[in-house]
Wavefront OBJ file of the C-alpha trace (Angstrom):
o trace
v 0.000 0.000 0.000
v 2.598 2.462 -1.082
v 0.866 5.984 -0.437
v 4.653 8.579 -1.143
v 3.168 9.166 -4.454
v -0.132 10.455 -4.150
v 0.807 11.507 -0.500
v 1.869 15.334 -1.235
v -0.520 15.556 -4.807
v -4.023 14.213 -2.634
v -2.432 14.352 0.851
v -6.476 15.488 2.231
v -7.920 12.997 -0.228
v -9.380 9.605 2.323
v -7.128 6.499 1.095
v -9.604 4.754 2.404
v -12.552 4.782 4.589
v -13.706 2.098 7.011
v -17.219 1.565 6.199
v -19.031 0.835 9.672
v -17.503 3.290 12.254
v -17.066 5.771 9.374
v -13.231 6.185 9.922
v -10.941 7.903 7.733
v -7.690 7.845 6.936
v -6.377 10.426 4.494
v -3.470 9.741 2.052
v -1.122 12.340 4.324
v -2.184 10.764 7.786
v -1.182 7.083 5.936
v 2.197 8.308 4.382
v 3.344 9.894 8.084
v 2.040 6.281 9.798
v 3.976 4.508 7.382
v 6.735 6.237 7.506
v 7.330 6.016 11.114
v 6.765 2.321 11.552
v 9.404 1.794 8.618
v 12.123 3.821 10.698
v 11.233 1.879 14.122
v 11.590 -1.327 12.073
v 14.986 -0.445 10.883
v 15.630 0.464 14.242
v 14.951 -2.815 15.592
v 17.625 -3.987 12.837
v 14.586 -5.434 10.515
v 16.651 -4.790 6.750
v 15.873 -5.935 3.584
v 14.183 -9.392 2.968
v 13.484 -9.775 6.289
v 10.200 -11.136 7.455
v 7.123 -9.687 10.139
v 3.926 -10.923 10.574
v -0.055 -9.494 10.927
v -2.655 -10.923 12.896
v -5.812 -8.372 12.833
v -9.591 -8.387 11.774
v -10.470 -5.952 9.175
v -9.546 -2.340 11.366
v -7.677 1.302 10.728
v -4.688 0.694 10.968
v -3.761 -2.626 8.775
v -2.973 -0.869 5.421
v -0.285 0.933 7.005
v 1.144 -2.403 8.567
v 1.233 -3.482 5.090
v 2.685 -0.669 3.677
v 5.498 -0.401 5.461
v 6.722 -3.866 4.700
v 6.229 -2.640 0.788
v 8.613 0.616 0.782
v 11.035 -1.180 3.200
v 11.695 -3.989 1.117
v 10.529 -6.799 3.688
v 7.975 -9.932 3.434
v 4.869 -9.417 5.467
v 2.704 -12.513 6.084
v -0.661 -11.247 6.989
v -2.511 -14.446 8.412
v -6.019 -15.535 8.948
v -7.367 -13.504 11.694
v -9.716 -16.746 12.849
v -6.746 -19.051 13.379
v -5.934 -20.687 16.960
v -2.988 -20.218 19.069
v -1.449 -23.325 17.919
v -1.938 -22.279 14.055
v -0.806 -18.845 14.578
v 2.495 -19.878 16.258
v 3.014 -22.568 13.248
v 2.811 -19.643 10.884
v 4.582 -17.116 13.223
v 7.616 -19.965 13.054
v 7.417 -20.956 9.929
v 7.523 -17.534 8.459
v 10.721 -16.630 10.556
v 8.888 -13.394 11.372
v 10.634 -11.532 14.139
v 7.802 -8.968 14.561
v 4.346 -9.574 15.119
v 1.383 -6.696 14.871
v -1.986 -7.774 16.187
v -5.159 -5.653 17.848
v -6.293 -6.249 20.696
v -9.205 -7.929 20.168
v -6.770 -11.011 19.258
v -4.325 -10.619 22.232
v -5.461 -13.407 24.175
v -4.609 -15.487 21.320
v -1.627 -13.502 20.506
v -0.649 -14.846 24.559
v -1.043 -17.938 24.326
v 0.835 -18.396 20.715
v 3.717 -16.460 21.334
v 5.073 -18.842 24.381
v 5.576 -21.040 21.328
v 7.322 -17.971 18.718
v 10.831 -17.724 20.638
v 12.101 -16.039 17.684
v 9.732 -13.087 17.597
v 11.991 -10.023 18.934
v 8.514 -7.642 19.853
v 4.936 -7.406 19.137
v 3.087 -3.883 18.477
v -0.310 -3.955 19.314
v -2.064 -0.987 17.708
v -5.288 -0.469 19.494
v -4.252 -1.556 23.504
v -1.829 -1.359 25.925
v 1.847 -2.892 25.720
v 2.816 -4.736 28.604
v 5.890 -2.774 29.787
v 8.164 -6.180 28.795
v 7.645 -7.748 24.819
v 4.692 -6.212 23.652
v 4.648 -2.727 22.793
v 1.605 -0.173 22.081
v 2.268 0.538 18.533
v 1.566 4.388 18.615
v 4.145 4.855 21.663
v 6.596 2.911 20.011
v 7.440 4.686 16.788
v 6.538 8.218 18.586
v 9.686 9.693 18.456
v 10.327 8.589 15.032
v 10.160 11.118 11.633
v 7.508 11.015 9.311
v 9.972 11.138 6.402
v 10.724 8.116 4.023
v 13.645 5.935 5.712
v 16.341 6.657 3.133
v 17.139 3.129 1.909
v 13.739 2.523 0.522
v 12.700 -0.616 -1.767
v 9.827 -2.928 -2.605
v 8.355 -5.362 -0.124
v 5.808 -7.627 -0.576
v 3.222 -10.497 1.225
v 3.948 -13.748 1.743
v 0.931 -15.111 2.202
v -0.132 -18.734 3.084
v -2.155 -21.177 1.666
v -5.379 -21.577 3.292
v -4.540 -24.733 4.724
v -8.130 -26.193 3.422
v -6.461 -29.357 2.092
v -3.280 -29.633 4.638
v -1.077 -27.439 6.593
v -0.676 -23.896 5.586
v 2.249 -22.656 3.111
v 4.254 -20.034 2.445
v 4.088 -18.819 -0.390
v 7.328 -16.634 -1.382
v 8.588 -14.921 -4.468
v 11.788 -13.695 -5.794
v 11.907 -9.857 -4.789
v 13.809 -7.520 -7.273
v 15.730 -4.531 -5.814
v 13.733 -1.836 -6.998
v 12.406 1.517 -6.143
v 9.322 1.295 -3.055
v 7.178 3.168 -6.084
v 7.259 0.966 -8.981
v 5.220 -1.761 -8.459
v 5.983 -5.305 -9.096
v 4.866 -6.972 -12.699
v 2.479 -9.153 -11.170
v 0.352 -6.056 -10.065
v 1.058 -4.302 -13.359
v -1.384 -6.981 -14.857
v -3.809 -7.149 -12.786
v -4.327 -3.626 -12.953
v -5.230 -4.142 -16.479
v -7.337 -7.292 -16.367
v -8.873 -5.443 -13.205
v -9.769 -2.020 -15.103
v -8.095 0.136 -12.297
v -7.895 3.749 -12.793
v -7.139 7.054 -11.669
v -8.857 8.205 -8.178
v -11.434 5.035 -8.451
v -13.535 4.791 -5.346
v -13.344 0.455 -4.235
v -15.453 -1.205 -2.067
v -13.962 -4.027 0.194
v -15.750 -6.485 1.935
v -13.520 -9.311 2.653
v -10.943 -10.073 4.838
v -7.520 -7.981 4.343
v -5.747 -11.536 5.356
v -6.569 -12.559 1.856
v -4.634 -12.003 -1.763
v -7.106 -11.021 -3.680
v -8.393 -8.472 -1.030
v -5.109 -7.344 -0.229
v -3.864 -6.938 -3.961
v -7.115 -4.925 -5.131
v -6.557 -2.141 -2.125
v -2.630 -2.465 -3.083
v -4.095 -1.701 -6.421
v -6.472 1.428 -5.197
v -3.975 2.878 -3.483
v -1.271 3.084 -5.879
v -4.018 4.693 -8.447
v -4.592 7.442 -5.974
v -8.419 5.791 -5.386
v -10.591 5.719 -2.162
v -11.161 2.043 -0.677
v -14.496 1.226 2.097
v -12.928 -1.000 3.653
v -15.893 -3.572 5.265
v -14.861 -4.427 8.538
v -17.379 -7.860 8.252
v -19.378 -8.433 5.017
v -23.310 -8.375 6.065
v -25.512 -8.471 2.460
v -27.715 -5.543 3.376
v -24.783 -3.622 4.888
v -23.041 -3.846 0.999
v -25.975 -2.452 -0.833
v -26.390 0.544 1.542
v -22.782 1.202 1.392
v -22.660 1.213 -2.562
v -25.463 3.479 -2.469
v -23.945 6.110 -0.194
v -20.143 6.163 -1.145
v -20.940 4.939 -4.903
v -17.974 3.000 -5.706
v -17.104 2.401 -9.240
v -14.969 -0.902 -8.405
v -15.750 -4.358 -6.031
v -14.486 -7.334 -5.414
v -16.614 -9.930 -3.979
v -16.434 -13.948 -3.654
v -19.907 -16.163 -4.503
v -20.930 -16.264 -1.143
v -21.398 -13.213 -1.052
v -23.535 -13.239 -3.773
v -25.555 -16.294 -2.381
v -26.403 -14.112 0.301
v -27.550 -11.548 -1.301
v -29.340 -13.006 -3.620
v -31.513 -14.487 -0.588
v -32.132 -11.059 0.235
v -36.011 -10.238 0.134
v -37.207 -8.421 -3.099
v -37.562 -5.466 -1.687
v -34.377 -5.130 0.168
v -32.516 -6.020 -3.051
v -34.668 -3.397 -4.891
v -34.096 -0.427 -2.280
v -30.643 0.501 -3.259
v -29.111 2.597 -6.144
v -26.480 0.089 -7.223
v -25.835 1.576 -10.333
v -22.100 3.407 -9.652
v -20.549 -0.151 -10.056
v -18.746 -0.567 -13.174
v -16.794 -3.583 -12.333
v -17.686 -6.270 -10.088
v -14.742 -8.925 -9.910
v -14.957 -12.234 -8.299
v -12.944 -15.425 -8.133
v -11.474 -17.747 -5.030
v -14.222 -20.090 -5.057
v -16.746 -21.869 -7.699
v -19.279 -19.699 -8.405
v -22.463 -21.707 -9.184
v -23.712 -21.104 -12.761
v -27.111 -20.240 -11.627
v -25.895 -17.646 -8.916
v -23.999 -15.775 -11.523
v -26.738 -15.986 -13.739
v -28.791 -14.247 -11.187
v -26.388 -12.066 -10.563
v -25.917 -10.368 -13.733
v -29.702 -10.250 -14.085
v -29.364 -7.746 -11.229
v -26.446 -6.030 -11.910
v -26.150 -6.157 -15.519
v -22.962 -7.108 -17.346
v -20.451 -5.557 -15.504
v -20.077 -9.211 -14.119
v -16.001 -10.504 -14.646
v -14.262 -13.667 -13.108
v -11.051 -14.702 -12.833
v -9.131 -17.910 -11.822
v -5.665 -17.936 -10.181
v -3.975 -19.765 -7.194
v -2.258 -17.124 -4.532
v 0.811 -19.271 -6.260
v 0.368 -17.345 -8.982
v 0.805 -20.209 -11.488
v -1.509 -18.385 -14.112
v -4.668 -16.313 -14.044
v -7.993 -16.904 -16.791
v -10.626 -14.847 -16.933
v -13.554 -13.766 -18.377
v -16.405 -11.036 -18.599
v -19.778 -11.131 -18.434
v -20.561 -11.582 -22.624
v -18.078 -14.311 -22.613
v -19.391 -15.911 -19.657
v -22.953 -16.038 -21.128
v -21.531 -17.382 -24.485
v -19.674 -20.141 -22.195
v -21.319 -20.832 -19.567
v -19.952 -21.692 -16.642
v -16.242 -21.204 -18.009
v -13.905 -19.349 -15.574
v -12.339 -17.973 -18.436
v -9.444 -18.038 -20.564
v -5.708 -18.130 -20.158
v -4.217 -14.158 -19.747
v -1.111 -15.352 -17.744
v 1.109 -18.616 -18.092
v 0.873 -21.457 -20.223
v -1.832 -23.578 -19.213
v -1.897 -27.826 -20.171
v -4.686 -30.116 -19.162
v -2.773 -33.712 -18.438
v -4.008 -37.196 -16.957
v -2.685 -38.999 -14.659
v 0.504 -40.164 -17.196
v 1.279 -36.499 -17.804
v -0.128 -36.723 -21.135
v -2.710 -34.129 -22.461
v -6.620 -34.959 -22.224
v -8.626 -34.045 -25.130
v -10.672 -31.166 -25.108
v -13.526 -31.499 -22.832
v -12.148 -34.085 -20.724
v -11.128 -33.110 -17.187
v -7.581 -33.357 -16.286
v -5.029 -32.038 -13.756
v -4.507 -28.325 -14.518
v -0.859 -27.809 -15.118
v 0.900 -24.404 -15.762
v 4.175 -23.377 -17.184
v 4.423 -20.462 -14.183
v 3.797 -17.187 -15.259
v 5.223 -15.915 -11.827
v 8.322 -17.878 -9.970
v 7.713 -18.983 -6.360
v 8.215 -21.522 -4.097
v 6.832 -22.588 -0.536
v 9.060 -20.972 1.977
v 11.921 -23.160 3.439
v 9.708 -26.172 2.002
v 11.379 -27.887 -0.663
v 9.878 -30.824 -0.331
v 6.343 -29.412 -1.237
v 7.540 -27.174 -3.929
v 8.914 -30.358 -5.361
v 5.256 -31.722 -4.942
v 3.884 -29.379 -7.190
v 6.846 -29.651 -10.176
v 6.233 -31.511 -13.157
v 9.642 -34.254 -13.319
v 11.165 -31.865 -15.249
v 10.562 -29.345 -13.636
v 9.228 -27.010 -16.344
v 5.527 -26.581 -14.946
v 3.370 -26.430 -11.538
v 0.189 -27.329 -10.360
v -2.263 -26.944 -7.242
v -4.193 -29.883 -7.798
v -7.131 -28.225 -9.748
v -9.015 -30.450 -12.115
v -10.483 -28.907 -14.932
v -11.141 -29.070 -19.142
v -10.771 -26.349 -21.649
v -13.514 -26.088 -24.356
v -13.113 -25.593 -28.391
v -12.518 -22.024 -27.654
v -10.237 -22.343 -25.742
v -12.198 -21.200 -22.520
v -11.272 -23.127 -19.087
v -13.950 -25.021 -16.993
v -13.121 -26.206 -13.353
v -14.402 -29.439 -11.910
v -13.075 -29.733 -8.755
v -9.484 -29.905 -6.299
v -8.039 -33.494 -7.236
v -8.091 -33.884 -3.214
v -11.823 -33.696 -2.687
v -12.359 -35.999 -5.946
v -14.789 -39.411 -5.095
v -13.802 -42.809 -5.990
v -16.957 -44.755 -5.982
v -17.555 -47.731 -7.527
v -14.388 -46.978 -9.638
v -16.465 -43.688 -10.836
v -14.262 -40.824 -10.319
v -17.415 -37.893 -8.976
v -16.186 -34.425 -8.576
v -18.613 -32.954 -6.114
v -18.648 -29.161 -6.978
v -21.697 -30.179 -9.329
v -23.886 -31.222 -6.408
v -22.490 -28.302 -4.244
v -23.344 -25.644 -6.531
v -26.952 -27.404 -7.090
v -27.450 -27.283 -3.421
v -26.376 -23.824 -2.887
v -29.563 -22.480 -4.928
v -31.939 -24.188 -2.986
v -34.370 -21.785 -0.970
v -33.661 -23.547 2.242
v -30.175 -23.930 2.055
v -27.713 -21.630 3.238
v -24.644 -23.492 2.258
v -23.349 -26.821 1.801
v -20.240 -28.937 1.127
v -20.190 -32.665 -0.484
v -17.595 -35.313 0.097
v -16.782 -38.334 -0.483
v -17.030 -40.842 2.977
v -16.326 -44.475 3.568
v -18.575 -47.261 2.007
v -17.251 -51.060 2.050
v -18.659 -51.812 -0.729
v -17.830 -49.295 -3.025
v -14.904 -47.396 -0.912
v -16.074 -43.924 -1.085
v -19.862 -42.857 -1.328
v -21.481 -39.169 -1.620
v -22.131 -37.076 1.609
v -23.671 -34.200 2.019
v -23.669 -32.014 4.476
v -26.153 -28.947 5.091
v -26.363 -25.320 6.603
v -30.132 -24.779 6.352
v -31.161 -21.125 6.384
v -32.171 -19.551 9.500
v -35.473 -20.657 10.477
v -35.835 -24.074 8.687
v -35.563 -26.928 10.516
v -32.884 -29.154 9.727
v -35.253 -32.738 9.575
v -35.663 -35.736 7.658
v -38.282 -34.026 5.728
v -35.779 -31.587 4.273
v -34.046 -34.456 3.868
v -36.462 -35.908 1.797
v -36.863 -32.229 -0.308
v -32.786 -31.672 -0.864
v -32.739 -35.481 -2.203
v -35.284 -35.087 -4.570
v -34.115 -32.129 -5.275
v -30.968 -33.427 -6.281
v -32.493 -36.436 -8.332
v -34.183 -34.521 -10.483
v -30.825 -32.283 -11.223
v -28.295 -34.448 -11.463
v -27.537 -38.659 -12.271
v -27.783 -40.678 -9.368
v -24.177 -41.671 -9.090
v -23.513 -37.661 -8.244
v -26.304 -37.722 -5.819
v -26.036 -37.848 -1.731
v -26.451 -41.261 -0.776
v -27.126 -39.501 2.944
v -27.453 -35.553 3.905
v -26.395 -34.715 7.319
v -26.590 -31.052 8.898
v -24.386 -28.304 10.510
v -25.615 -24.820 12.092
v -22.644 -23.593 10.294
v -20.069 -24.457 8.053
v -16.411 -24.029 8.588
v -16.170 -21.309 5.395
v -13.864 -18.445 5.806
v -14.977 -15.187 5.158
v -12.999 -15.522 1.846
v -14.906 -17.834 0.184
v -12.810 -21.302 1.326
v -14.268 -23.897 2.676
v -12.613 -26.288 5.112
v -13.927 -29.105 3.558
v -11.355 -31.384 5.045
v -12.232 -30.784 8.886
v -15.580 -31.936 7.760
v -14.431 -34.626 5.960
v -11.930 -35.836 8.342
v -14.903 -36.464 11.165
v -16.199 -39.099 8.430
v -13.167 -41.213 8.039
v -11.775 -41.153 11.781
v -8.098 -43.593 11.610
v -9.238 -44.323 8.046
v -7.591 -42.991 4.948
v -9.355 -42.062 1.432
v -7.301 -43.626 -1.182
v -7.771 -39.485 -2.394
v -5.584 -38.095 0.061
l 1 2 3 4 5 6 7 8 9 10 11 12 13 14 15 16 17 18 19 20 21 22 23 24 25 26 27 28 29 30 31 32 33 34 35 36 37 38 39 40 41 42 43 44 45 46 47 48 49 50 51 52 53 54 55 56 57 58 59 60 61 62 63 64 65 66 67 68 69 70 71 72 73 74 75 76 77 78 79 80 81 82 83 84 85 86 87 88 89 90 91 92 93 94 95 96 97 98 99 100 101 102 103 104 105 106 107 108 109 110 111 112 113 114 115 116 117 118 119 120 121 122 123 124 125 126 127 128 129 130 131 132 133 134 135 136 137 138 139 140 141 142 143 144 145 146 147 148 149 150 151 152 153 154 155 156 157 158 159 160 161 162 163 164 165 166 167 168 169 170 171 172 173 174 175 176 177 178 179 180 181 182 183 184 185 186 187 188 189 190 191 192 193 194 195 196 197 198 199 200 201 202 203 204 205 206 207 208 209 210 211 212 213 214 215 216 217 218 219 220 221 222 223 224 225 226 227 228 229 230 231 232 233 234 235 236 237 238 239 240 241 242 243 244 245 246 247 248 249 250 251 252 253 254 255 256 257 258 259 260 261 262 263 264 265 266 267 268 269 270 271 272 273 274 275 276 277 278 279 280 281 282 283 284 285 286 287 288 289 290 291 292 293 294 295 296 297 298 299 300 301 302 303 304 305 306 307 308 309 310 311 312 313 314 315 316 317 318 319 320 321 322 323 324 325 326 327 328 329 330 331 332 333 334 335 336 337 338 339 340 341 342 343 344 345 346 347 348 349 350 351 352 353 354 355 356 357 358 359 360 361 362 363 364 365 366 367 368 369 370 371 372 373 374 375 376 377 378 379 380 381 382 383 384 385 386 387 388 389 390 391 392 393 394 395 396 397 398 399 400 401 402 403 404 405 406 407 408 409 410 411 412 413 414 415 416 417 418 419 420 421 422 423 424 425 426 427 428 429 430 431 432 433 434 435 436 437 438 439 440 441 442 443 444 445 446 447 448 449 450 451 452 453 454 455 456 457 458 459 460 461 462 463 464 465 466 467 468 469 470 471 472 473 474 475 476 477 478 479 480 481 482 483 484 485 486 487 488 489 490 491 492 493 494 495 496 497 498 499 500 501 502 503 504 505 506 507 508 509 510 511 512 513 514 515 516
């Protein structure tokens, strides 16, 4: 979030606003907090390609603890604000961060974690009290310090982490070029384009700043001298009223989001002015075909989706006409060299699913993990993959099936159970639901489903009965749930991900899927 450009130009102009206590935070007031972290870093001997860490919900004062680690040339791994003590500490460690920023509405985690982070020098706390000993109130630590640039300036960027939804959490790092804090890296340089960033746009934010996507489109408003709301917690009605009142021209939103406002009454959906939006992005999960198609009847066709792993192995995407002209496509390749290959590495035909390989459009590796980097190397080396399954059509336009991990063996049938997921999703009395493979003796892995009814239905054997049918009527019976179970809420992050594997994992106990 590197704000020395537009800091003296727009220096009264909000860099962004957060959208339900109404804070602001101009471009000046950002460049002066920036600034003086980046000196008391120094001070505590942080230098170049040297690594810190965020834990934080959505608040004031986590763009400049990003921003910072950008114009002092440092990795900053912002991690999952809902993680437990014993997951923070693993990502604390594994990162090698040596300075840890968290609010205080996480300290009690923050405690109990950092008996396990002996490597972490001091932890800033920017909304509470330090301690007197290891932990330090942020705004009384870098006091004293200028507001001026630190004079040995250069890029820095995240290194985020996996979201840990099919195994432990990893680092993802990439090379980082010596190069000026104010031109931005390549990576960024596209998806400004294939974003439609401009000049002074006005953003709207409602997921977590933990997150890549999130955290590259503010990166993104910033640097264009734009205005971001940043939503501390996405609520459906909240989103509307907010794009009525600060009319942004840009969002960026994931499908649950649109799920749940698409459930909406009629009349709350109709009450807003919506019409500012010009571009409405969204990507990190399968979006149902029939939510999108919803969605664009509402919005219009300012609809666009992309595909692309936090790896960065390759981004498609598509807009809104050449979504409705393919449906269901997540669109085509705009960055890397994509291959669709079976099991013997050798390319599947068009329309048949296949392991999505890429010739990387962006080095990386996992950090201090060579093992799985290696994992996701073709033999020779020349291509990655994150265990997507997916086919390309005539036109060249990708289609995703499902992660190779969460793939059913049945009967020797291989299922992919995004199908039944995203047929689920629309029904009326189902807020959300995940499908899984589970053990059967007889045929080693059968179809489970498991339900988050919307509030006020009750979760019974005759909706049961309805989601069933419902389901046989959609789809062949070898994709359908053999058995439906329920859950008052499923373990989705706010980013669209769902933790399909703690679910899973209750199913097979000591037993092992032959899909691991």
């Amino acid at each position: 979030m590197y704000s020395g450009i537009h800091a003296q130009s727009r220096g009264d102009q909000p860099a962004f606003i957060m959208a339900r206590s109404g804070e602001t935070v101009t471009y000046g007031e950002l460049e002066a907090r920036t600034n003086r972290l980046a000196h008391f870093l120094r001070s505590r001997g942080l230098k170049r390609l040297d690594h810190y860490a965020i834990f934080m919900e959505n608040n004031a004062r986590y763009l400049e603890c990003c921003g910072v680690g950008e114009r002092a040339g440092l990795y900053f791994t912002c991690i999952n604000s809902f993680l437990k003590a014993d997951e923070l500490a693993y990502i604390i460690n594994n990162s090698e961060s040596r300075v840890l920023i968290f609010s205080e509405e996480k300290r009690p985690v923050v405690v109990e974690a950092l008996r396990q982070c002996p490597k972490v020098e001091v932890s800033l706390v920017v909304d509470g009290p330090g301690d007197g000993k290891a932990i330090l109130n942020l705004d009384e630590a870098v006091a004293g310090f200028p507001m001026t640039p630190i004079t040995d300036e250069s890029i820095g960027t995240a290194m985020l982490y996996s979201s840990g939804t099919t195994g432990r959490p990893k680092g993802i790092v990439r090379p980082l070029p010596e190069q000026p804090a104010s031109q931005q890296l390549p990576l960024f340089d596209f998806l400004q384009k294939m974003w439609r960033y401009r000049d002074g746009l006005v953003y709207l934010s409602p997921a977590p700043l933990y997150h890549s996507a999130p955290q590259a489109a503010v990166n993104l408003v910033i640097r264009n001298g734009g205005t971001a709301i940043i939503m501390e917690r996405f609520d459906p009605e909240h989103y509307l009223q907010l794009v009525e009142k600060y009319r942004p021209t840009h969002s960026q939103l994931v499908p649950t989001m649109f799920s749940r406002m698409l459930k909406l009454p009629d009349d709350v959906r109709k009450k807003y002015d919506i019409s500012s939006l010009e571009v409405a992005i969204h990507a990190a999960a399968p979006c149902p075909p029939q939510v999108k198609e919803q969605m664009i009847e509402w919005w219009g066709p300012i609809i666009h989706e992309y595909y692309g792993a936090t790896e960065g192995l390759g981004f498609t995407a598509c807009d809104t006409p050449q979504w409705v002209a393919h449906r269901g496509t997540v669109g085509k390749v705009l960055l890397g060299e994509l291959h669709v290959l079976d099991e013997n590495m050798q390319p599947c035909p068009k329309e048949t699913p296949g392991t999505l390989w890429f010739k990387t459009a962006t080095p990386f590796e996992y950090f201090k993990d060579p093992k799985r980097t290696a994992e996701t190397r073709s033999e020779d080396g020349s291509m990655s993959t994150v265990g997507d399954i997916g086919y390309v059509d005539d036109d060249g336009f990708l289609y995703l099936t499902d992660r190779a991990t969460f793939m059913i063996v049945s009967g020797g049938v291989n299922i992919y159970p995004q199908e039944c997921e995203n047929l689920l999703i629309t029904h009326p009395k189902v807020a959300d639901a995940a499908v899984f493979g589970v053990p059967n003796d007889d045929l080693g892995e059968e179809v489970k489903a498991v339900v988050q009814a919307m509030p006020g239905v009750k979760p019974d054997a005759e909706l049961v009965a309805e989601l069933t049918e419902f389901c046989m009527q959609n789809l062949s019976r070898q994709k359908c749930p053999r058995s439906i179970d329920f859950e008052a809420e499923l373990p989705r992050l706010p980013t669209g991900k769902l933790y399909k594997r703690l679910l899973r994992d209750r199913y097979w106990g000591n037993r092992k899927s032959r899909i691991v």
